[in-house]
Backbone as CSV, one residue per row, in Angstrom:
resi,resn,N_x,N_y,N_z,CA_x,CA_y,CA_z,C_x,C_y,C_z
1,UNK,-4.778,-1.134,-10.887,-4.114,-0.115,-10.122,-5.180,0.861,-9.637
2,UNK,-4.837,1.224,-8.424,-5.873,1.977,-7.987,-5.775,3.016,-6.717
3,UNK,-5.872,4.909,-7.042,-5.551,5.633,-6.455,-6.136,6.038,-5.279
4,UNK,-5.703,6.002,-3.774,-6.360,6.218,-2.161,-5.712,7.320,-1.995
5,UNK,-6.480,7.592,-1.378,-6.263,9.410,-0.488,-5.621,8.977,0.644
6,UNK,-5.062,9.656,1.497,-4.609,9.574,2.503,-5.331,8.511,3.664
7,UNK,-6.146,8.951,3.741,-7.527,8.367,4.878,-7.156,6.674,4.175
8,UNK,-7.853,6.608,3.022,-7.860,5.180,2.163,-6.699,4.676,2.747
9,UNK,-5.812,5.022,2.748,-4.338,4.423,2.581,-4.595,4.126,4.046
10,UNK,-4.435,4.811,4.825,-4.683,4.501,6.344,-5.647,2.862,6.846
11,UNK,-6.492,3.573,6.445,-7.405,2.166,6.516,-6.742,0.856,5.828
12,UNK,-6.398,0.914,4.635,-6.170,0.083,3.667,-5.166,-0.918,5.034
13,UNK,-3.990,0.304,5.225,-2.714,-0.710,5.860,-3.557,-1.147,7.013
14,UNK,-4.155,-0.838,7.771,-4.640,-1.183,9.247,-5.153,-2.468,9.089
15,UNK,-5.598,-3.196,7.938,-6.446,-4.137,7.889,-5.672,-5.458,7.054
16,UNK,-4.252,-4.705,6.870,-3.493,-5.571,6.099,-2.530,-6.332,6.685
17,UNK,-1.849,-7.185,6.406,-0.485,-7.925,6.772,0.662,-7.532,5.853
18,UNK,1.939,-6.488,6.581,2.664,-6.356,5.844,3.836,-7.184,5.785
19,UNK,4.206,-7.784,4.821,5.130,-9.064,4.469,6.237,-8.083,4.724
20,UNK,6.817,-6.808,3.988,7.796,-6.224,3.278,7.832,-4.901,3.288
21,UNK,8.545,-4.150,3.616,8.754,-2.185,3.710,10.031,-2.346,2.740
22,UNK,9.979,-1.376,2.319,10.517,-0.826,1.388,10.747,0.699,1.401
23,UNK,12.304,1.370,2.247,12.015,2.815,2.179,12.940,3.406,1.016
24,UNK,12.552,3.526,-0.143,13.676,4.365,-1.101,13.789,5.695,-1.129
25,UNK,13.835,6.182,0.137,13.831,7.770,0.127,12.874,8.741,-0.179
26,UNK,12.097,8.588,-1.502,11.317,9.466,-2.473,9.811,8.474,-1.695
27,UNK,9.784,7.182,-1.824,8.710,6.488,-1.757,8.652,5.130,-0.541
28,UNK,7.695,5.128,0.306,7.572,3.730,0.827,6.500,2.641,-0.310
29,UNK,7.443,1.685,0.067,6.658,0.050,-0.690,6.107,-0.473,0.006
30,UNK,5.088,-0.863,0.425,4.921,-2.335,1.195,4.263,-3.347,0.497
31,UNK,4.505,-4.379,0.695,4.039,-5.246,0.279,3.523,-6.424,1.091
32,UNK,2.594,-7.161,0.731,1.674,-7.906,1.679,0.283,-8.624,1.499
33,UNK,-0.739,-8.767,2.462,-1.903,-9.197,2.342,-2.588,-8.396,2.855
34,UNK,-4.038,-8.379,1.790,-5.426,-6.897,2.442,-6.352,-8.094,2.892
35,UNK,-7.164,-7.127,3.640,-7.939,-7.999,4.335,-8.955,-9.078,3.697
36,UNK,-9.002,-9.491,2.624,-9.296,-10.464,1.827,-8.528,-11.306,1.552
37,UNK,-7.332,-11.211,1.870,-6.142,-11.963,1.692,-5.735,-12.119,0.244
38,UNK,-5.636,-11.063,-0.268,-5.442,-10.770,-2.287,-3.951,-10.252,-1.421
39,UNK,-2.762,-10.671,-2.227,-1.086,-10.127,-2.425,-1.803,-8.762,-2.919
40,UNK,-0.844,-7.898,-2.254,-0.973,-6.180,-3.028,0.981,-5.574,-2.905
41,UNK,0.828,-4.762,-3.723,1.716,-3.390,-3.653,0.920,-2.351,-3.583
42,UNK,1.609,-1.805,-2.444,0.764,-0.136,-1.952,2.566,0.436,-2.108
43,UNK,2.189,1.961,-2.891,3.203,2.639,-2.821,3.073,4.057,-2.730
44,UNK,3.782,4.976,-1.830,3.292,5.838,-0.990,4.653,6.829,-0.696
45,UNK,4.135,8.239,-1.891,5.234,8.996,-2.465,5.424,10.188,-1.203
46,UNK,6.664,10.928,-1.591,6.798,12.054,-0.753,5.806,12.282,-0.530
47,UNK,5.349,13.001,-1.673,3.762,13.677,-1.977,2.378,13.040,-1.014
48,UNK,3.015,12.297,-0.603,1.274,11.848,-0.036,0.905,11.171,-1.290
49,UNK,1.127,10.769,-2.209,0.036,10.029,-3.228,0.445,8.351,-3.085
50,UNK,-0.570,7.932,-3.479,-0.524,6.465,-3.081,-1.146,5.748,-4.186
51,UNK,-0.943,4.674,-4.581,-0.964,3.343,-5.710,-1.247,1.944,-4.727
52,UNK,-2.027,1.481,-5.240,-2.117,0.350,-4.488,-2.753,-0.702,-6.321
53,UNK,-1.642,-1.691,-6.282,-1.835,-3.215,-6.820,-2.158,-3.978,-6.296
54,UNK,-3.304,-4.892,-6.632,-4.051,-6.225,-6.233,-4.028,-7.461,-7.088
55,UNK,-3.055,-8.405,-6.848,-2.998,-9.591,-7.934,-4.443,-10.515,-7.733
56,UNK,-4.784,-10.900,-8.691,-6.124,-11.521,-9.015,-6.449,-13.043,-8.893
């Protein structure tokens, strides 16, 4: 698991393929492929804070 700033997050999605959105009000999900083609969850709170998972 691993925490991006705003900017990060930006970049991160631009370079990704999103399979899946997810809006639950409080948080967006997406889910998809980063530009290495690793499956991730990026999740991206009111707050501006962001989580991003990378399966191995």
């Amino acid at each position: 698991m691993q925490y991006l700033t705003l900017e990060q997050t930006a970049d991160y999605l631009e370079a990704a393929t999103i399979e899946a959105t997810h809006d639950a009000g409080y948080a967006i999900v997406h889910i998809g492929r980063n530009a290495a083609d690793t499956r991730f969850v990026l999740v991206n709170d009111a707050l501006g804070q962001t989580v991003v998972t990378e399966s191995l």
